[in-house]
N, C-alpha and C positions, 0 to 999 in steps of 0.2 A: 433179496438184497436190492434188484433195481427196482421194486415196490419200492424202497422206502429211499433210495436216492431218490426216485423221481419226486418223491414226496414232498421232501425235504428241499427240491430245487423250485418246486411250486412256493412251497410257503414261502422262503426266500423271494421269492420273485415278487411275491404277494405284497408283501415287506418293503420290500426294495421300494415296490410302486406307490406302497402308500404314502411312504416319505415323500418321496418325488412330483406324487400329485398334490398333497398341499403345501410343499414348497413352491410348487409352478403357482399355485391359485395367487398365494399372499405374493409371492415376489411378483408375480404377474400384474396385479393390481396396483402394485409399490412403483413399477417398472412406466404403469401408464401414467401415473399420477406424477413421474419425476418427468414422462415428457410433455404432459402438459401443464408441467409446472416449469417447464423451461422458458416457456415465454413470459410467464411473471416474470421469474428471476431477472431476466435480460430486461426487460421495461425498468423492473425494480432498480436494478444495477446501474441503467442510466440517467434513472430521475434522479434516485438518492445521494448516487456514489460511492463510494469506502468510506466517504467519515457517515453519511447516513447509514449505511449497513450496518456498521459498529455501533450506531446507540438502536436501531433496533435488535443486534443478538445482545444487549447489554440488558436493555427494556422484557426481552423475551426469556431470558434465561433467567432471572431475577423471578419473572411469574412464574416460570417453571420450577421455580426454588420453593417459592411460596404454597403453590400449589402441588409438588408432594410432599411438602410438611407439613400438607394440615387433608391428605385427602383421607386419611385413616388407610391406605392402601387396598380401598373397596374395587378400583379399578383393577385391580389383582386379585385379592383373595377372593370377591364374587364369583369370579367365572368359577373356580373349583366347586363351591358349595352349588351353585346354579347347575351347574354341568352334571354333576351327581345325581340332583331330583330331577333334572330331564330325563337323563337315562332308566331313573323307576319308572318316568310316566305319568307319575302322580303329580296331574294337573294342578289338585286344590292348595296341593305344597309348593309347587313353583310360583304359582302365582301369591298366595301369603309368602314364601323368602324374598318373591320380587317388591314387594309393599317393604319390606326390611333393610331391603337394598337402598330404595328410593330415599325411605326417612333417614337412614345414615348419611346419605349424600350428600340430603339438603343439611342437615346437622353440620357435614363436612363444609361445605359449601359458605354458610354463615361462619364458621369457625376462619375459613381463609380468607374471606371479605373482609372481616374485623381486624386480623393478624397485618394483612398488607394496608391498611388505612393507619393502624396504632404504629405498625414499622416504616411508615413515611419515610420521615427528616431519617430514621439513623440510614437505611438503605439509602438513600440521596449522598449524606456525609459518607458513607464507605465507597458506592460505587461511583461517583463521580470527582471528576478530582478542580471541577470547574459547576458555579450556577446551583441554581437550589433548586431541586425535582420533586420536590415534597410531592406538588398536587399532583404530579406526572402518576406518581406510584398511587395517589388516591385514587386516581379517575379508574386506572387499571385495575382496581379491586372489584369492581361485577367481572371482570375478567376470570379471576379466580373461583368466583362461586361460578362462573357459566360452565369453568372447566372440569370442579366437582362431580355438577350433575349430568353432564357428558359422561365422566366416567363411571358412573354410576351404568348408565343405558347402555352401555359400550358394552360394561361387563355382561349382564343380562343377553345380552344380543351374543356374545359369543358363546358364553356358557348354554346357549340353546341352537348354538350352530347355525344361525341365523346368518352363512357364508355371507350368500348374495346379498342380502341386504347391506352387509358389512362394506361390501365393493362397493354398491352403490353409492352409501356413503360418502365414504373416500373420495369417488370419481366428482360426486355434486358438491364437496366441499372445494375441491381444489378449482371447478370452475367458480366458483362462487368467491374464492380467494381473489381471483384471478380478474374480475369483474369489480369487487369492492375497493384492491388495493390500485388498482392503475391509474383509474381515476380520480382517487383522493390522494394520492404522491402528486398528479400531475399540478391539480388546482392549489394543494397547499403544503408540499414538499413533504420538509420534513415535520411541522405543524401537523400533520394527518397521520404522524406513525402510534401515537396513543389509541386515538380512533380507531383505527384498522384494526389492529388488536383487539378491541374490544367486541368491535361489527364480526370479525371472524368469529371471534372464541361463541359468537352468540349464535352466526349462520351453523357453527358445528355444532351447536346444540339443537338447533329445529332440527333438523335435519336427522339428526339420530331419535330424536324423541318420536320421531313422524312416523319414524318405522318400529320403535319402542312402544310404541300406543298402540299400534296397529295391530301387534302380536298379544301385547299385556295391555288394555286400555287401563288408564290413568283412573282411580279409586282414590276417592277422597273422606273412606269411611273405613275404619277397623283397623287404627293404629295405634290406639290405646295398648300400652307393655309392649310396642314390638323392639323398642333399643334395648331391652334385656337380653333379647334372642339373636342378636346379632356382635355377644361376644366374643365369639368363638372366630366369625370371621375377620371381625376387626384384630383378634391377635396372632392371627395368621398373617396380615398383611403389615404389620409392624415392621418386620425385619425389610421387608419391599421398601418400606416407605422411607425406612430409616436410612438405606443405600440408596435410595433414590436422592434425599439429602446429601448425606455425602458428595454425589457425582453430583447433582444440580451446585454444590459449595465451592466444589473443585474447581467447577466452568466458573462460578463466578469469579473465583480467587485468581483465575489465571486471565479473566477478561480483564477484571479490575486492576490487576498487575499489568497486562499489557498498553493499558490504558492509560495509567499514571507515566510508566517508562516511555514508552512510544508515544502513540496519540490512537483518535478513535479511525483514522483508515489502517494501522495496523490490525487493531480489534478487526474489525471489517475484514481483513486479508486473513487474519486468522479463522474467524468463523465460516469464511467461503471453502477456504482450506478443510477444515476439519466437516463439514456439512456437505463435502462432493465428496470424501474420502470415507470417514464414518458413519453416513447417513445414507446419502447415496448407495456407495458400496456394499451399504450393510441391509439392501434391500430384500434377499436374500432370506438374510434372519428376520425375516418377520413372521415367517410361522412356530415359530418356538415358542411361544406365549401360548397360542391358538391349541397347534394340534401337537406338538411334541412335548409341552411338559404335561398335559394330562396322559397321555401316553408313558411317561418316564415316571409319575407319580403311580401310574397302578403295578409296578413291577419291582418295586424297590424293595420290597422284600427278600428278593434272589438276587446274587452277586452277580451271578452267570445272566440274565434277563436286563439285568441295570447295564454291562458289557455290551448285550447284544445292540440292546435299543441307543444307547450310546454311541455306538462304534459304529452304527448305519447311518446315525445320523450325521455323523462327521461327516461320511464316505459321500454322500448324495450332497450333503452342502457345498465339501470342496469342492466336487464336481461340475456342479451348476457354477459354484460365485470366480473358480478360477479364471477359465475364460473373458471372464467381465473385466476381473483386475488387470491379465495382461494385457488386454483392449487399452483400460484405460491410460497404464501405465504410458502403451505408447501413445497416445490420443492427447493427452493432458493441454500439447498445444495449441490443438485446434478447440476441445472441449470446453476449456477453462473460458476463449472468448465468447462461445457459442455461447455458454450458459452466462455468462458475468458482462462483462467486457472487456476491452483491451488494459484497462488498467488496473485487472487483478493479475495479470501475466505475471509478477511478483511470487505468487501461490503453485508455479508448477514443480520447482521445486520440491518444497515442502511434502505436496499435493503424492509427488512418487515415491517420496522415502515412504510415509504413511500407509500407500497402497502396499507396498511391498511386505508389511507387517500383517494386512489384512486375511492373508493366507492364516499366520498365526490364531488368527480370533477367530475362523472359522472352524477349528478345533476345538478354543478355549470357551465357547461360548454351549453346546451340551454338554461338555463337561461339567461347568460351572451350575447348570442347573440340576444336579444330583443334588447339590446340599438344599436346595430347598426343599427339590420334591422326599428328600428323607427328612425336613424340619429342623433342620439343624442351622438355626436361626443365628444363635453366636456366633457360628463357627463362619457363615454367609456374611455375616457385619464384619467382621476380621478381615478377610478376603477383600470385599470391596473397599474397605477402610486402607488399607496396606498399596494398593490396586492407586486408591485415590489422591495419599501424602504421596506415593512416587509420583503419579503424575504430574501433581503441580512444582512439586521440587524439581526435578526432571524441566519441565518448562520454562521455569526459571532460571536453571543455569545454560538450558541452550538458548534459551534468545539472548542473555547474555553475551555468549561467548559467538552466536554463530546468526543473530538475530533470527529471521521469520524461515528459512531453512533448519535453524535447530529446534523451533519447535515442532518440525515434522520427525525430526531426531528423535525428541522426548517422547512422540507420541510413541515413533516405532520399538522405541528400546520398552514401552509401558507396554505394550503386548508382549513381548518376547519375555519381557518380567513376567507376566501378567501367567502365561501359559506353563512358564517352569512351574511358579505358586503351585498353581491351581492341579497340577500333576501330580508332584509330590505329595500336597494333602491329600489327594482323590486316592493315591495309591497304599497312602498309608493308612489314611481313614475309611475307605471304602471299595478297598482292592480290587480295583479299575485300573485295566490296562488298556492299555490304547493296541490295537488287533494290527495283526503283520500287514494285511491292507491299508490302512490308515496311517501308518509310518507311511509303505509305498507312494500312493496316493498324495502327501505330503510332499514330500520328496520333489516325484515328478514336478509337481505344480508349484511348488517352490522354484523349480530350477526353470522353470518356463516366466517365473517372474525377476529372477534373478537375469538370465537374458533381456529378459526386456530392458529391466532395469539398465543392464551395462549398454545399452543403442543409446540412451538417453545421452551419451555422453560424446557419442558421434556428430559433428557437428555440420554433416555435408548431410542434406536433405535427401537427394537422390540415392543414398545408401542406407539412410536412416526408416524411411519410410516404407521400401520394399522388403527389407530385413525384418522390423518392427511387424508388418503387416505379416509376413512368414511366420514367424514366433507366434502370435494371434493366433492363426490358422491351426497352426500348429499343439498348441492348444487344444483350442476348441474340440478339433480332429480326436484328441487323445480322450477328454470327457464322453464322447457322446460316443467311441468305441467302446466305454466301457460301462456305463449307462447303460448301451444297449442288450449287453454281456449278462447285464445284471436285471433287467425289468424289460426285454422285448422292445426295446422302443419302437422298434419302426414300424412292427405289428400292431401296437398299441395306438400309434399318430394315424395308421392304415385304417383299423376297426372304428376311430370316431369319425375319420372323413367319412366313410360308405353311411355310419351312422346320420352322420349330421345331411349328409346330400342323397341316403337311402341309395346307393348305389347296392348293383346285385352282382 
């Protein structure tokens, strides 16, 4: 009997750690990339301002619309098929699906360059409610094919676990953002926001192909019948690509709204709001794509195994992403000018309703990839379809009623929607409960953000900030006790220092 507790407390722990260690890689990387992408922002912020921020998320979200409606969803469905013939080993088959991958791409690629040149004038007529942007949205179309065949190499790269490379990435594109956009904002303001976009989208593509080559050099022979062989992936990624639609239609529907109603530093105030709060905060979830839904895809056969891998993955994300939320929650004042500047102070608000939901999504979000990783492609369209009419209805009637604090309203009440959903189906469709820990767990970390939440309201500094910072602590203290409970940590951080510095 203590044979097979001990057993059982090893694989546990095993578990425990694997989650946790590529949670730490990707968030790690996501974490460096948002601080050195803080000084962009800040340059950004004061060349352009709120009305130039808003026609770049209007400009960027618009590409991003174009560009998962025409990527075939290769930047998805590739990693699983890639991921698979890695793990046989069979070299000569990775490298033939990687040639399969490539010609989809560029296929994809020309399909959304054409798409956003022929949808000019009408994108101009819906999204602006001033001035003709025809040729704005033409210039931007090698944008879309550069982002294609990026996603194309991306997928490759991860489905071959090509981690480091992936970081490096990351790290040389955000300097390279960083270097291109400051000095074309400075010399020609807002004149230079087409540009950039374009120079970006194009530095993110060397930059992956360079290590794309590297691994699978570039073959310009044996492609003859390979778009037959890559049915199977492209209708795998349909339902991706089709929700990626939806949510890129959403963001437009609600920039485009806010736009006509307000003006474009609204826009601005909004997208800075929702990009410190969803983006930012949701740095976190970046290994979900990576290492957790190929993990949730080989288990799906057992009810009890789809529980388990689900229900640790909840436990390990709250645990890491909590602490960050109740930081930020109290932080928003100082943050918001650090990263923007003084004149999106407008956004703290909004900015804390928002967070405070983000506990929510840190549940909702492996939940929500059961339905893929079972194929249940409909039922995944429904969800984010339902997910997406509240949110823009939702947004609509709170800026109405409550301007740029009620859209941090919609956002929050659209997770809390968003989780009940996705329970109830999960429970009835695929009898997943969410484990006595993970209510727990919730709970706590909820009520550490709900504190925070209510100092926001205190308006004498000297009480606000040593409280706020307590609540933090407070926090943090509670995760990393129980983290340690569950995966050794301190043994763990101990065994790579000696490693890394060979101590004896």
């Amino acid at each position: 009997m203590a044979e097979t507790t001990r057993h059982l407390t090893e694989n546990d722990e095993g578990s425990y750690g694997h989650v946790l260690k590529y949670i730490s890689i990707f968030g790690g990387v996501q974490g460096l990339n948002i601080l050195i992408g803080l000084v962009r922002n800040k340059i950004v912020a004061y060349l352009l301002g709120p009305n130039g921020m808003g026609l770049v998320s209007l400009f960027n979200s618009t590409i991003n619309f174009i560009s998962q409606a025409t990527n075939l969803g290769i930047s998805f469905s590739a990693i699983r098929h890639v991921s698979e013939l890695f793990d046989s080993g069979d070299e000569a088959r990775i490298r033939h699906f990687v040639k399969v991958v490539r010609l989809w791409s560029l296929l994809s690629a020309l399909i959304g360059m054409l798409v956003c040149v022929v949808a000019g004038p009408w994108l101009s007529d819906n999204t602006f409610s001033w001035g003709n942007h025809t040729l704005h949205f033409v210039m931007l179309a090698p944008a879309v094919g550069l982002l294609a065949v990026t996603g194309g190499e991306m997928a490759i790269l991860k489905g071959c676990r090509k981690l480091k490379a992936l970081a490096m990435i990351q790290v040389y594109n955000i300097f390279i953002s960083l270097v291109l956009s400051v000095p074309i904002y400075y010399f020609f303001n807002q004149t230079g926001i087409v540009p950039v976009i374009v120079l970006m989208a194009l530095a993110s593509m060397i930059t992956t192909i360079c290590y794309s080559y590297r691994f699978y050099p570039l073959s310009l022979h044996g492609y003859s019948g390979l778009l037959g062989e890559g049915g199977e992936m492209i209708r795998l990624g349909i339902a991706f690509v089709l929700a990626g639609v939806l949510g890129s239609g959403a963001e437009i529907l609600i920039r485009s709204y806010l736009n006509v109603v307000g003006d474009l530093d609204v826009v601005g105030f909004y997208n800075a709001g929702f990009m410190l709060t969803m983006t930012y905060a949701g740095m976190v979830f970046s290994a979900m794509e990576t290492d957790y839904f190929p993990r949730l895809s080989a288990v799906v056969g057992s009810v009890e195994k789809i529980r388990e891998t689900v229900n640790r993955q909840i436990e390990v994300t709250l645990l890491l992403v909590s602490p960050m939320l109740t930081a930020l929650i109290i932080g928003m004042p100082v943050v918001i000018p650090l990263l923007f500047t003084s004149e999106f102070i407008p956004i703290v608000g909004m900015s804390q309703v928002v967070l405070l939901s983000m506990y929510l999504r840190a549940v909702y979000l492996p939940i929500a990839y059961i339905t893929l990783a079972k194929g249940d492609s409909v039922q995944y369209l429904v969800l984010e379809g339902i997910y997406d009419v509240l949110l823009v209805l939702l947004v609509i009637v709170g800026y109405y009623f409550w301007g740029l604090f009620g859209t941090g309203v919609a956002l929050a009440i659209a997770n809390i929607s968003d989780i009940v959903i996705i329970n109830v189906f999960a429970l009835a469709r695929y009898r997943y409960r969410m484990s006595a820990s993970v209510v727990v767990y919730l709970l706590m970390n909820m009520l550490f953000g709900l504190l925070a939440y209510a100092l926001t309201f205190i308006g004498n500094p000297y009480v606000y900030w040593p409280l706020g910072i307590l609540v933090s602590l407070a926090s943090l203290t509670f995760s990393l006790v129980v983290l340690h409970r569950k995966v050794s940590l301190w043994n763990a951080l101990w065994e790579k220092i000696r490693n890394r510095f060979k101590l004896s």
